[in-house]
C-alpha positions in Angstrom: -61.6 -72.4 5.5 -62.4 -73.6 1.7 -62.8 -70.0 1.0 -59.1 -69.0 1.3 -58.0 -68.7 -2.0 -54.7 -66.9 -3.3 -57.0 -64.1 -4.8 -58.9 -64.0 -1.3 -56.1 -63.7 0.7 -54.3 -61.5 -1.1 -57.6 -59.1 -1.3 -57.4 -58.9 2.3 -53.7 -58.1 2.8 -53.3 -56.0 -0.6 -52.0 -52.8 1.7 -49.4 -54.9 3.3 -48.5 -56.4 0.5 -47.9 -53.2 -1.4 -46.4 -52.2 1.5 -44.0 -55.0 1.7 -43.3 -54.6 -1.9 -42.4 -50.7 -1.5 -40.0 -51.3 1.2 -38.4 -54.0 -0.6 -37.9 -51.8 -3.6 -36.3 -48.8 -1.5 -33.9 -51.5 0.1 -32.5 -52.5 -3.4 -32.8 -48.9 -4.4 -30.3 -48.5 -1.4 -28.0 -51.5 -2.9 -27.6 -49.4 -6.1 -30.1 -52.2 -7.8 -32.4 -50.1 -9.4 -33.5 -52.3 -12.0 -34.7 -54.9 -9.6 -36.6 -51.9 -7.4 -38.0 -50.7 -10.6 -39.7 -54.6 -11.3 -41.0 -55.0 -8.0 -42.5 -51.5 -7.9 -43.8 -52.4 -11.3 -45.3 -55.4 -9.6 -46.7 -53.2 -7.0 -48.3 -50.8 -9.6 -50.2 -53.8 -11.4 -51.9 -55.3 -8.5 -52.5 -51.3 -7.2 -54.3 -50.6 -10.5 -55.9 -54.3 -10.8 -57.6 -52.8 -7.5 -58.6 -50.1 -8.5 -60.4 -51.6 -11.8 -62.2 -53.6 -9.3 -63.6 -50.6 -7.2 -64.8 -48.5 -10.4 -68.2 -48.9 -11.0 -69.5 -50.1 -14.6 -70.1 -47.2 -16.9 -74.0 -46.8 -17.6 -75.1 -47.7 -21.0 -77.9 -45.5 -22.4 
């Protein structure tokens, strides 16, 4: 299993992560911590975007 990188893993399991993040965010929300829900969410939102700059395609040059 060389192949199992951080990035590779993490690839693989991005919807439970983001998922994991999420609920761990609406538990502190709970608590009253809303600054610590706001950074993981903000965690969540990089690694959701990061995806989704891997799934556009490349513009076409002309």
């Amino acid at each position: 299993m060389s192949d199992e990188t951080v990035a590779n893993v993490a690839q693989l399991y991005l919807g439970n992560i983001l998922y994991a993040l999420e609920r761990a965010a609406f538990s502190l929300d709970e608590e009253g911590r809303r600054d610590d829900a706001a950074f993981y969410r903000g965690i969540a939102r990089k690694l959701a975007e990061a995806r989704g700059r891997e799934r556009m395609p490349e513009p076409e040059v002309r």
